[in-house]
N, C-alpha and C positions, 0 to 999 in steps of 0.2 A: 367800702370795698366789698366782694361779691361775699357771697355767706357760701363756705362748702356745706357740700349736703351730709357730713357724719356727725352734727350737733349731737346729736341723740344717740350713739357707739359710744359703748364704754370705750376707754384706753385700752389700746391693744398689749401696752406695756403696762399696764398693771392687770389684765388677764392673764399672761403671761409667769406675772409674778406671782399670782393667787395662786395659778394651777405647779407652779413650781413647790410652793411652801406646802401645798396640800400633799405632793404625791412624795419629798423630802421626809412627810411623816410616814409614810405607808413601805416607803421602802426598809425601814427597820426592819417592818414584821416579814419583809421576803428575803432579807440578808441569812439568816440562816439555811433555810426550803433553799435556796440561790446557792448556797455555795456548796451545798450535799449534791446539787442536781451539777453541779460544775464538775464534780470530782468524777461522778460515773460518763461524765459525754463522752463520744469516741473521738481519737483523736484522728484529725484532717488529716491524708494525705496530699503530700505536696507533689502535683507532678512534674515529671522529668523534663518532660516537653512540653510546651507551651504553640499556642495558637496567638501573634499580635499581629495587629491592622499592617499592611504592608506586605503580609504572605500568606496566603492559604496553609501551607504546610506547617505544623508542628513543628519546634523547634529549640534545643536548649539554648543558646545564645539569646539573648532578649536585645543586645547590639550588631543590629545586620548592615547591607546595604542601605534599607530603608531609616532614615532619621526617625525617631518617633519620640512624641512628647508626650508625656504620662501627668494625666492630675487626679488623684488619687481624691477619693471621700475625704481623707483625712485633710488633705489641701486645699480641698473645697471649704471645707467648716472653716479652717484655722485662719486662713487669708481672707477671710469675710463675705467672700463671694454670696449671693443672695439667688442665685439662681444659673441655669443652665449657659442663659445667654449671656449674664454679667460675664462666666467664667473666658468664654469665648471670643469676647467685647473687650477684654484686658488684656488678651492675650497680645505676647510681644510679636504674632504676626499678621495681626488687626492696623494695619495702617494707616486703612482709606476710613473716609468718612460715611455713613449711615446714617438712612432715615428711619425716622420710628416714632416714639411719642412725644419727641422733643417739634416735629414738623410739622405743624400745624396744615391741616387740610390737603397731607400727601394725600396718595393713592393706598397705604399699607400704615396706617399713625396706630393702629391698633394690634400691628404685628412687631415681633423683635429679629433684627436677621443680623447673621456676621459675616465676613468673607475674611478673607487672608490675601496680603501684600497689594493690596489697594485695587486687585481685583474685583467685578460684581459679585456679591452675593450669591450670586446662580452658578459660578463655577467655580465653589467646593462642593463637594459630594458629602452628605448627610446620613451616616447608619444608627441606625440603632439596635444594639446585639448585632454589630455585622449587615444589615438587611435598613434596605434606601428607606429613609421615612418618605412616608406622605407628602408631595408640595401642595403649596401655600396654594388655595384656588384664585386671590386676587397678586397684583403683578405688580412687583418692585418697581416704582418710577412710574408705572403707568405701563410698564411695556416686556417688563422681564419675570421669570419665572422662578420662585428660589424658594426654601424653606423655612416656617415661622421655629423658630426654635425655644417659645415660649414655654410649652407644654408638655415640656418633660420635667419631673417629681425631681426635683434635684437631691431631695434627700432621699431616694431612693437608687440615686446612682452609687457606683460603686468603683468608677473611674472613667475619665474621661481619654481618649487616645487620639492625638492629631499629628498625623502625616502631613508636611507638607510635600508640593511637588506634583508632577503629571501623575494619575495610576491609574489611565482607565485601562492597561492592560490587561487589572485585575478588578476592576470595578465598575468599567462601562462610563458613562455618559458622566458630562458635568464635573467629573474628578481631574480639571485643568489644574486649578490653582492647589487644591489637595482634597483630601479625606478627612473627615471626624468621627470618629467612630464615637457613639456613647453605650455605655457597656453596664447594663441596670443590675443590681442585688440579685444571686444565685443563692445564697445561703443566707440563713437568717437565727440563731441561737434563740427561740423563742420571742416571746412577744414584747417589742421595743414602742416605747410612746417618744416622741420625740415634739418640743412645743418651741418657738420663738414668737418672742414680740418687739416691735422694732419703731422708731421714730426719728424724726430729722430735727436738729436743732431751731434751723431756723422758723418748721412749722410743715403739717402736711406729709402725707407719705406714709402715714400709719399704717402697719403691717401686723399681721399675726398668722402664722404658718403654726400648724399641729400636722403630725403627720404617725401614723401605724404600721408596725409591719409586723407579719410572724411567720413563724417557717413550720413546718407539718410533717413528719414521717412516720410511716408505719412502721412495726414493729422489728420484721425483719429488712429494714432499710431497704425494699424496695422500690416504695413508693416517698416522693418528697415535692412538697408543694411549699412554694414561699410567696407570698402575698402583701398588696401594704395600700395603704392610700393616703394621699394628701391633699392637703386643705390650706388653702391659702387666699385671705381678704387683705385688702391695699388700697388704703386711699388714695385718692390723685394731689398733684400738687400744683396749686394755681399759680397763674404767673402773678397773682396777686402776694403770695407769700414769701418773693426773693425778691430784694431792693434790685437787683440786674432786671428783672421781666415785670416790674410792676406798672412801670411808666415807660415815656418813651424814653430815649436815651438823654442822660442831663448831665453828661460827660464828656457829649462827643465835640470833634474840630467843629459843627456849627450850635446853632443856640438851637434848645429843646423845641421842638415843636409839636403842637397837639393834634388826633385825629382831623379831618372830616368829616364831622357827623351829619351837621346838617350844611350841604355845600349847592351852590349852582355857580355851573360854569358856564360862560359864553365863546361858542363856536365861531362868534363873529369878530373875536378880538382875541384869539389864539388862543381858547381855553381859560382866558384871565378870569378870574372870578365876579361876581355879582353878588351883592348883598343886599337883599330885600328884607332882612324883619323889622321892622318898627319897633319892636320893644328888647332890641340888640341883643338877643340869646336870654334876656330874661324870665321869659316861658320855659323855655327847657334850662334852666340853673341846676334843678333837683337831680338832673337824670345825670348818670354814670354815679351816683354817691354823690351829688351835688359840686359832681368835679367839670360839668358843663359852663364853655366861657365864652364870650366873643375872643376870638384869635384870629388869625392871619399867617401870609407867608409872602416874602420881598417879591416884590415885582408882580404878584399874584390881585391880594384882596384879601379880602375879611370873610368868615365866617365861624359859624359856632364850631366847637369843639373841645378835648378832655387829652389831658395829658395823661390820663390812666387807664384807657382802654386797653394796652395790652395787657391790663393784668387780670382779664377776664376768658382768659384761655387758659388750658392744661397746658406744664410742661414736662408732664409723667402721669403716664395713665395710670386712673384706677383699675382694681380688676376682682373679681371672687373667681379660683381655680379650685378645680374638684378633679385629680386622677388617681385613677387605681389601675393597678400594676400586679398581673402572678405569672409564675414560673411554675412548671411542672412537670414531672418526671416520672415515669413511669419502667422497673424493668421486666420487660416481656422473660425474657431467661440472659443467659450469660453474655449473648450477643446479640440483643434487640433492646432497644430502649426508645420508649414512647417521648415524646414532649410537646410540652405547648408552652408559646407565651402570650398574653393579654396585656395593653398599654392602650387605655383609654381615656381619654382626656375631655373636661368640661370646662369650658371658660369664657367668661363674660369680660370685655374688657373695654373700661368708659371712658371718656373725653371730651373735651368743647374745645371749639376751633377760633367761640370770642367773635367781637362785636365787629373784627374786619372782614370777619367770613358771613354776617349774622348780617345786609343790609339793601337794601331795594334804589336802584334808579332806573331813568327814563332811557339810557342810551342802550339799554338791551332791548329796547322792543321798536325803539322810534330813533335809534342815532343822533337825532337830537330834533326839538320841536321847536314853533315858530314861535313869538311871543310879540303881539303885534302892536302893542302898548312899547313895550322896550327894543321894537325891529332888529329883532337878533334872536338868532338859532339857540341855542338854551338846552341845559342838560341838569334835570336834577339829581342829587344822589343823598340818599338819609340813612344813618345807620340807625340800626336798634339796642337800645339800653335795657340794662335789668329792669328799672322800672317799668318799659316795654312788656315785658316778658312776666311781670310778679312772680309772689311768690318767692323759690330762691334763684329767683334771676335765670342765669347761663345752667346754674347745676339743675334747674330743670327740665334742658332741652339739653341733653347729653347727648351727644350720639353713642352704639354699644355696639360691637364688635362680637356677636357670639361665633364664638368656636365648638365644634364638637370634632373628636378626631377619634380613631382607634386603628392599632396596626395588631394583625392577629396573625401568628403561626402554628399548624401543627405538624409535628413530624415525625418521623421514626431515624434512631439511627443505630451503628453497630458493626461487626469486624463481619466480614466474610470466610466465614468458618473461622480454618485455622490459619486462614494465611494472614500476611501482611496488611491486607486492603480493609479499608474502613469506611464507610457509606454515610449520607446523611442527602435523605430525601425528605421535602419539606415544601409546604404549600403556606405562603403569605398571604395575606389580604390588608391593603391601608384603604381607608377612607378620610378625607379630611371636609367637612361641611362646614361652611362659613354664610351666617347670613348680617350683611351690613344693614342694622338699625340708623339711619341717617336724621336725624333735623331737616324737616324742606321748608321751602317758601314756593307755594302753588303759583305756577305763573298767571292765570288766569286771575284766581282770585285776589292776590296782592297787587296786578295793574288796576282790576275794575276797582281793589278801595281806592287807591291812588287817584284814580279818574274823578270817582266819586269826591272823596274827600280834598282832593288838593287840587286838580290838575280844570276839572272843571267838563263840560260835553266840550268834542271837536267841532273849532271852531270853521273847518277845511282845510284843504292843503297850499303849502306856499313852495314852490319850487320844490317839490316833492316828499315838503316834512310837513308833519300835521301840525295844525295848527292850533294851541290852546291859551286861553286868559286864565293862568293859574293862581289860587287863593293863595299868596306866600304867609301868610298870619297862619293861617291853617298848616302850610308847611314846616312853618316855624313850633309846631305843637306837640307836645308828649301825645303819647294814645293811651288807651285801658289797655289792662291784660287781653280782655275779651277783645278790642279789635284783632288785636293779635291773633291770638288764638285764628281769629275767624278765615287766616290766609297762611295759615303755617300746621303744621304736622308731623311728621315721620312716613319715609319710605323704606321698604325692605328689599334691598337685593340679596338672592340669593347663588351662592356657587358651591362647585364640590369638586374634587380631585381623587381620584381611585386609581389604586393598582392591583391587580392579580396576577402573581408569581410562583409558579410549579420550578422548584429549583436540588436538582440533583447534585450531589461532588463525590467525589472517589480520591480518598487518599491513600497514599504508598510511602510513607516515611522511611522506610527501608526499600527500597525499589533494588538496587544492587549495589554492591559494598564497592568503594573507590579509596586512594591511597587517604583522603583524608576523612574519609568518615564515609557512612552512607547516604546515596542518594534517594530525593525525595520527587512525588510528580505527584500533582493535583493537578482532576478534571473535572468541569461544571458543565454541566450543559442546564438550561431557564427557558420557561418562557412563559408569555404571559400578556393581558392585556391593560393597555392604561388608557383612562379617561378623566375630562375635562368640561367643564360647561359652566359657564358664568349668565345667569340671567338676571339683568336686572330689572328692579321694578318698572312696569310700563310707560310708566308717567315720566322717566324719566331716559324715555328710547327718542332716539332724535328724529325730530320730521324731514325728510329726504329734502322738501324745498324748500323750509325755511330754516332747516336745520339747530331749530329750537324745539327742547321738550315742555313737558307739562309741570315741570320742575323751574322755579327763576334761577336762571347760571348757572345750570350746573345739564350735563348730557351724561348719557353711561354708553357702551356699544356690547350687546350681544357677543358671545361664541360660544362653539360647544364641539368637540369632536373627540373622535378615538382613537388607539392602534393597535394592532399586534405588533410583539415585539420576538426577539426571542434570540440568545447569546451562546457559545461558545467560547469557554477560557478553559486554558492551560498554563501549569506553574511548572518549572524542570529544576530542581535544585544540586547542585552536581556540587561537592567537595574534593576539589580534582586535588589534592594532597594538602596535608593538613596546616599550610598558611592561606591557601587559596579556595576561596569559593565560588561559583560562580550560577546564576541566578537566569535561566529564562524564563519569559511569559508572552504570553498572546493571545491575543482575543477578536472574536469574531459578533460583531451586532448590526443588527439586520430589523428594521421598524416597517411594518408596511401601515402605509397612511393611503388614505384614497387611492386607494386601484396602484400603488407607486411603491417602491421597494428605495426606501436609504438607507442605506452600510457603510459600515466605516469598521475594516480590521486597523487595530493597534497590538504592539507591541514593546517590550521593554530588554534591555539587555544587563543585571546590576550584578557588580566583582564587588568582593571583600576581600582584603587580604590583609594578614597579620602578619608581619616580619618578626615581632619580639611578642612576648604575652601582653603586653599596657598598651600597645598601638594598634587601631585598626585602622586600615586606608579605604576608603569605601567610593564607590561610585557608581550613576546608573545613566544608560541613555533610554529614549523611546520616546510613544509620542503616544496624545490624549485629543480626546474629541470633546464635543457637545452636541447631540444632534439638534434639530430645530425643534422648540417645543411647542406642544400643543399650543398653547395660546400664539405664538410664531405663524404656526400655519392656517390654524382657524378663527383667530379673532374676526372678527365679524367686519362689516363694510360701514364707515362713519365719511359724513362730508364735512368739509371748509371750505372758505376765501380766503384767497391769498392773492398777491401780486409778485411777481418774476419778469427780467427782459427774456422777451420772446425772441430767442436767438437767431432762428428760423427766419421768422417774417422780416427779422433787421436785416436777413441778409439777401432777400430778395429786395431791399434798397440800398444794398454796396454796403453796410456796415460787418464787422465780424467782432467774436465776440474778446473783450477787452477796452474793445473803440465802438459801447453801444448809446453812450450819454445822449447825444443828440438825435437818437434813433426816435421818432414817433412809438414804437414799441418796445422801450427799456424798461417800462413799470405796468405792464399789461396784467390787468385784474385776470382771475381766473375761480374757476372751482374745482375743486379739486376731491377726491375720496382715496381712503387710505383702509387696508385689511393686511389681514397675513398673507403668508403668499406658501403656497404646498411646493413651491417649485425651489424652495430654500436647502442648500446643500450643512452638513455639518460646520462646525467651526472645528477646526485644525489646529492642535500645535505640536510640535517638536520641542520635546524637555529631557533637560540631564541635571545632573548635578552630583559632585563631587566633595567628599570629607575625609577628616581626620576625626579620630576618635583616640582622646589617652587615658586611659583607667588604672595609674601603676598600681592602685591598693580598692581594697572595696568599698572606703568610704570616701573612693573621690574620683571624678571623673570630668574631663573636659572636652567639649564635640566641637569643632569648628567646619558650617559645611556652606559650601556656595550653589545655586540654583540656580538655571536660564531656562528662558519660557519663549517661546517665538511662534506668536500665535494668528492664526489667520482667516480668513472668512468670517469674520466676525458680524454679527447679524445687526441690522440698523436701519430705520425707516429712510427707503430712499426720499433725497429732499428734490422738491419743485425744479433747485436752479440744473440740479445735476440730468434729472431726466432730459431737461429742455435741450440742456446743451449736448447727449447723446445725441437726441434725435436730430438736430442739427448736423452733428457730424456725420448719421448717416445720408441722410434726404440727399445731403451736398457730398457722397460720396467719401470724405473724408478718414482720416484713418481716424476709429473713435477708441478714446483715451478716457472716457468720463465712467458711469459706475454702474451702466445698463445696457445689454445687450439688445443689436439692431432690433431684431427681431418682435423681443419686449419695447423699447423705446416708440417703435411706429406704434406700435399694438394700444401702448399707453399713456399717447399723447392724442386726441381727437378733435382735430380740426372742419368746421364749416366750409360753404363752399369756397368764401373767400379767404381761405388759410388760418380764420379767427381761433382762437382757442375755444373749444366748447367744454373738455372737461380731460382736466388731469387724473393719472391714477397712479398712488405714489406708494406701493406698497413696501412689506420687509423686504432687505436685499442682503449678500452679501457682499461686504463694502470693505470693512475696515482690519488694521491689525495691527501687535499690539509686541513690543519688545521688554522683556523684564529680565532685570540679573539680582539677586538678592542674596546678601551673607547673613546666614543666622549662629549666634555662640552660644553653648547650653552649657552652665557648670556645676559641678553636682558636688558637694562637700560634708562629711560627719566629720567633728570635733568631739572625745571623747572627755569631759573633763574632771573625770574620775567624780569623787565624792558631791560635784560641782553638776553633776550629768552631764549633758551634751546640748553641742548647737548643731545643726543642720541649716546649712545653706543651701539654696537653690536660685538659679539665675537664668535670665532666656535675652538675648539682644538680638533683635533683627534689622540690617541697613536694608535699604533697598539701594542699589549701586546703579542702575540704569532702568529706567522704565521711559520706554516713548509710543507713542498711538502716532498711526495714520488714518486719518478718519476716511479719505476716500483716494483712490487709486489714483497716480499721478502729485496728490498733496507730499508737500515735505514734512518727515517725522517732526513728532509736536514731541519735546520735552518736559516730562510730569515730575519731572524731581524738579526742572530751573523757571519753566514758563509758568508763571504764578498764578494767570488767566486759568489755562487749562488744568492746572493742579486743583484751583475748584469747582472747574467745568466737570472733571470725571471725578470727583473728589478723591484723589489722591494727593491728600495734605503733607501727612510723616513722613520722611527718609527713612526714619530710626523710631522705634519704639524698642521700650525694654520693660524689664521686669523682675524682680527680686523676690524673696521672702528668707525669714531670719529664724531659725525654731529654736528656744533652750527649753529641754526639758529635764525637770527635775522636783525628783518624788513624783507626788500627783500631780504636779501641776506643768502646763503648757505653755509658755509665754512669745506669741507669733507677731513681727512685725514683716508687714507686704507694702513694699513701692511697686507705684505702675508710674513710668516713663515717658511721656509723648517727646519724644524730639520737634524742635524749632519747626514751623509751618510758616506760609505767606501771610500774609495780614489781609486786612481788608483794603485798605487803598492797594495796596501791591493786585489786588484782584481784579479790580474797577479801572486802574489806572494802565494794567498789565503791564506794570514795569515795578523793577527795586529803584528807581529812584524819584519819583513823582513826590511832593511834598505839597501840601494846604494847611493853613491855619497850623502851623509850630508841628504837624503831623505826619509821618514818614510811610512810604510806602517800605516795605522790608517782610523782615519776619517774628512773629511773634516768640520770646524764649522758650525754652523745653519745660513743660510742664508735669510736676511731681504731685501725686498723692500718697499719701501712706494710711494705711490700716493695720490697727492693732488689736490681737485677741489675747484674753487668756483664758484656757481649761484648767477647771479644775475638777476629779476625778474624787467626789466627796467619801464614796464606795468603789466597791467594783461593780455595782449596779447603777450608780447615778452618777454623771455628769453635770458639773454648771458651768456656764460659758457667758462673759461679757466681750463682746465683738463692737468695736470703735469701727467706723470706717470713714474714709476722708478726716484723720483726727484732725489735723490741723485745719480742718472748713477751708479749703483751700475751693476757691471760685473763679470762673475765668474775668473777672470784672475788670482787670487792667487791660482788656480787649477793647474796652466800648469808647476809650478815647480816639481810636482809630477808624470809629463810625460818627454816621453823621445824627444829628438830633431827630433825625427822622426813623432812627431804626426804631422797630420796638425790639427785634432781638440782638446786642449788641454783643455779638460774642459767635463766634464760629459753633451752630447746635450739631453741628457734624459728627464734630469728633469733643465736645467739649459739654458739661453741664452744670448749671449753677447748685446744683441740688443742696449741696455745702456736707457739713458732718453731720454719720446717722450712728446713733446706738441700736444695738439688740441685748435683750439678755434670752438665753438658750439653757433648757433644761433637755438632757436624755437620759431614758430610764430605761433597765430592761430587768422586767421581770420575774430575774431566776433563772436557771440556764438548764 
């Protein structure tokens, strides 16, 4: 099996343990200094009012209109969570499925993203302190724009805040599906060391996190800086290391079957296979681990091949993280106060995509060649083995993902004189820099060995494929490193993401006193510029005419552009007598992009009202955008072939479209180019939602609220058939129903003189829209159990109660809760996810147990088959049962200066392997990597210390 490259790393969990025993002695000699320096600190004031995500205004009530879900540092440690994205990624309004390091050879395998209610990723709204991060410069799926959420210090957060629901009336762009607010360490009691080391039972995933922080004030507490950094290395985990991703599937309804490796297929007998080696795979035996064999597949042929090639991929990236994080404060006099914050982040993050990403054939450059010995059209295809590669195989052609990000603000803030009003002006700056380290295979270089080595000189052309007398004994052969070597490499693309924001607010928490309290108004006015540019390496820009780069299989496409933006919001909070409150806002955003002005005013309308003290009824309506984003408008210009009926020319011979089967023109080849398009209007939705909230005592509280989303203009690459059939409808007059206006549809369909297609242009459009209704229940419980201490419960349940897409105008709504196809079409798997945790605490010590949820999803024949009742081999198309994990911690508090902490998560190694009977022996990933991971059970042990206080 592959060798990982961390032989040589000590255990991260016995580094871990050494620096725990080491600093357990050291804290003796500060436990006294520590508790004299405890006695004189001052004590915190707590204030009256509060600032949470969901309103600009100050506010005693912490339960408003807006729902808001709070995970605390302390919930973070205690429930095992391991980083910013896990926290997000559990959450019970994580529904849909996600690509990340589980996907081998996406577009983003080295980023981590989350969305809420099986939404994209790109519409929640991302802060940090309040203020947008950074996005991602490369593009979810290939096409959409959203934020990596990897690279924030999670042990320097200080709590976590997620709104769901529309709020761009208070937050602008992207805040469709909701808001996260993450919200870093403001105070810090001296200097904290904080150390984990971490491991997975079954092997792989080695981790070790150290992280610093300390806090600074001058003498007369004017001045206060708090500051921290963290460090964080993680091995990757091969699919070599979990019996689910080692091999292909030896579970499934059909019998296991092995790669590909060394195959030739014949074009002249429907792709059936051909086998040419003489010494039946005994030359390559050695290669993959000596797991290479003569194999086969029904109906097909014979060729070599391994039943353990997929465990020559990642399926969790490795990664080394380095950020550091300060705050700072400054007061000028009574009513001026300086600040800055700094969050900068460093991170390398590894993977391998494995030997079916990793392989060279003839039908990328020549569709298939003649072979005049065997007269038949012929396609080779060979993959490459570790022995290929020496050395340690795959871990030495990694690809690596650097990141460098930093989001920087300085501001001033302060009261206006003596009155009510309160100011905070303040200039941001994010940058996010990404350059993709890639693995290539030089296209040039890798045909001419092939030519040379296997393929032979061209012998001419035979009905317009070349012609070669290929050496199959030579085909059938390992190679050295150094051939290798001699046609493979690494390419660098590089991209970045920037925003600059000048951002003013004025608040008035006392504006003027009403029967139930006083009213409150907050004003922003922003503005600011944001940019975009994706270049990739050259070698791998595509050639306009043969639409092949310098890279083998693989193309990238150029963009780069920028805008001014710049926003107006308004908050009105009115307590029109003391059970009722009532909530407006509005806001005005205004982008100019090339010579062109898009705007999109939103607004929101949200009541609270309390009839008794323990009930609130709460509810809001309004509505939220997305404008189009950079990469939206300025992706660059890429070509294909494609084939579409030409609906047009069928109808200049009496057909129409429906009845085009017999048409000479029903499968008319074309070429075709695809870019963003500046001519793209926002996505639009209209959202409310409505709750209950009951709080009869303070250690218990139950929220039940319901959400609609009804969203529209939804941005989407218009496809071939849709254009053709506009421009059809206009040409012929008709009234047109399809997803492109006349005027674009002539413009971007171009016909020769004899009506031929000369070349399609299929760019972003606005198309589609999107219906969601979702109930989420949140329950909050202390138990006091006197001498016994206490339990704390906490609970979060989200259904989704309707969700349907229309993909293009005129189509009937597609069902994502029942239609199974399309539920892993747009990956929206869960109905229901939920979420638990258990707290007893007592004396020192902390004893945490956390479930996370999945509700029942489609299975894999239900996907393929697109139906619940399709059955093969004793196998049932349906749904797969609700799947549980649990994580269990305990604290223990050895002083008042040291913490120890052993953190279980996934205790029960619970894996999704009862999935893979429902695949066929072909898969190598048997198991839904969406929403689902085999990683099994990980330990940590956790030391924190501080200092003295």
């Amino acid at each position: 099996m592959p060798v990982s490259n961390n032989r040589l790393r000590r255990s991260r969990l016995s580094a871990a343990l050494c620096l725990v025993f080491a600093l357990s002695v050291v804290q003796n000699a500060q436990a006294a200094r520590g508790a004299a320096a405890q006695e004189s600190a001052s004590t915190a004031t707590d204030l009256d009012a509060v600032t949470v995500t969901g309103s600009l205004i100050p506010q005693t009530q912490l339960e408003n209109f807006t729902p808001v879900t709070v995970v605390s540092a302390e919930d973070i440690q205690a429930r095992g969570f391991t980083s910013v994205a896990d926290v997000l990624q559990q959450s019970s309004f994580q529904t849909g499925g996600l690509q990340g390091g589980q996907t081998s050879a996406s577009f983003t395998q080295g980023a981590e993203a989350a969305g809420m209610f099986g939404l994209d990723p790109g519409y929640t709204k991302y802060l940090i302190d309040g203020r947008p991060m950074a996005n991602y410069p490369a593009l979810y799926n290939g096409s959409d724009t959203f934020n990596n959420i990897s690279g924030i210090p999670v042990d320097l957060v200080d709590r976590i805040e997620i709104l769901p629901g529309g709020q761009s009336s208070l937050y602008g762009s992207d805040a469709i599906a909701g808001v996260v607010n993450v919200i870093l360490k403001k105070h810090a009691d001296g200097l904290s060391l904080n150390v984990r080391g971490g491991m997975f039972s079954e092997g792989g995933g080695d981790s070790l996190r150290v992280t610093a922080s300390d806090g600074f004030g001058s003498a007369d507490g004017r001045f206060n800086l708090v500051a921290g950094l963290q460090y964080e290395t993680r091995d990757p985990i091969w699919g070599h290391q979990r019996a689910l991703t080692r091999e292909f599937n030896d579970a499934g309804y059909t019998a296991q079957t092995a790669s590909r490796d060394y195959l030739i297929t014949n074009g002249s007998a429907r792709n059936t296979y051909v086998f040419a080696d003489p010494s039946r795979c005994e030359n390559v035996g050695g290669q993959f681990d000596g797991s290479e064999q003569l194999s086969s597949r029904a109906g097909l042929g014979q060729y070599c091949g391994s039943f353990l090639t997929p465990g020559y991929r990642t399926i969790r990236n490795g990664k080394d993280a380095l950020q550091g994080y300060a705050h700072a404060t400054s007061d000028v006099n009574d009513n001026v106060q300086l600040y800055g914050d700094l969050l900068a982040s460093h991170e390398d993050v590894d993977y391998a995509t494995g030997s079916s990403y990793t392989w060279w054939g003839t039908s990328a450059k020549y569709g298939y060649f003649y072979d005049p010995d065997r007269k038949s059209l012929l396609n080779l295809q060979r993959a490459f083995s570790p022995e290929d590669i020496g050395g340690l195989g795959f871990a030495d052609i990694m690809n690596t993902d650097r990141n460098r990000s930093w989001q920087l603000t300085l501001g001033a803030q302060g009261r206006l004189g003596a009155s009510a009003w309160d100011w905070d002006v303040g200039v941001t700056s994010t940058r996010y820099e990404l350059t993709e380290h890639r693995f290539a295979r030089f296209a040039d270089a890798i045909d001419t060995y092939f030519v040379s080595h296997v393929l032979g000189p061209q012998l001419g052309v035979n009905r317009g494929y070349p012609v070669f007398r290929p050496n199959y004994a030579a085909f059938y052969s390992p190679m050295s490193p150094s051939d290798f070597a001699s046609f493979t490499g690494y390419v660098d693309t590089r991209s970045e993401t920037k925003d600059d924001t000048l951002r003013a607010q004025f608040t008035n928490a006392s504006l003027f006193p009403l029967p139930g309290g006083e009213a409150g108004l907050a004003v922003v006015v922003e503005g600011g510029k944001q940019g975009w540019d994706y270049t990739p390496d050259a070698r791998l820009l595509q050639d306009p005419v043969t639409l092949k780069s310098g890279v083998w299989g693989q193309t990238s496409v150029s963009g780069s552009g920028d805008r001014d933006r710049y926003a107006v919001t308004g908050e009105l909070r009115l307590p029109l007598w003391n059970p009722l409150t009532v909530t407006l806002s509005g806001r005005y955003d205004a982008f100019d992009v090339g010579g062109q002005t898009i705007d999109k005013p939103t607004y929101s309308l949200g009541v609270e009202y309390r009839p008794v003290e323990s009930i609130l009824l709460r509810g809001k309506y309004g509505t939220a955008f997305r404008a189009p984003t950079l990469s939206d408008v300025f992706q660059g210009l890429s070509g294909f072939y494609g084939s579409n009926t030409d609906y047009y020319r069928c109808s200049l011979d009496g057909y129409v479209p429906g009845n085009t089967t017999d048409c000479a023109y029903d499968n008319t080849r074309y070429f075709g180019q695809q870019s963003g398009n500046p001519e793209l209007r926002p996505i639009e939705a209209h959202v409310w939602n409505a709750g209950v909230v009951y709080a009869p005592a303070s250690n218990f509280s139950l929220s039940v609220d319901y959400f609609r989303w009804d969203i529209r203009d939804e941005v989407d690459q218009l496809s071939a058939d849709q254009l053709l059939l506009a421009e059809y409808f206009c040409r012929t007059g008709q009234a047109n129903t399809a997803s492109a206006g006349c005027d674009n549809a002539l413009a971007w369909v171009t016909r020769g003189p004899n009506y031929e297609i000369t070349r399609l242009y299929t760019p972003k459009v606005n198309v589609s829209q999107q219906k969601l209704g979702a109930l989420t229940v949140s329950l909050n419980y202390v138990l006091d159990l006197s001498r016994w201490g206490s339990l704390a419960f906490a609970g979060n349940y989200t259904n989704n109660l309707e969700h349907t897409v229309t993909p293009l105008p005129g189509d009937e709504p597609v069902d994502l809760l029942r239609d199974p196809y399309a539920m892993w079409l747009y990956d929206a798997y869960a109905k229901t996810r939920a979420d638990a945790s258990l707290a007893w605490r007592l004396g020192r010590w902390t004893t945490t147990t956390y479930a996370n949820r999945i509700g029942s999803t489609p299975n894999y024949l239900a996907y393929i088959s697109d139906s619940w009742d399709y059955q093969t081999n004793g196998q049932h198309a349906g749904r797969w049962a609700p799947y549980t994990t649990w994580n269990l911690s305990f604290n223990y508090d050895a002083t008042d200066f040291l913490r120890l902490s052993l953190l279980v998560n996934n205790v029960l190694d619970k894996m999704p392997d009862a999935q893979a009977a429902n695949y066929p022996g072909t898969a190598a990933t048997p198991y839904n990597s969406a929403l689902y991971n085999p990683y099994g059970r990980s330990m940590y042990l956790e030391m924190r210390y501080r200092f003295g206080q």
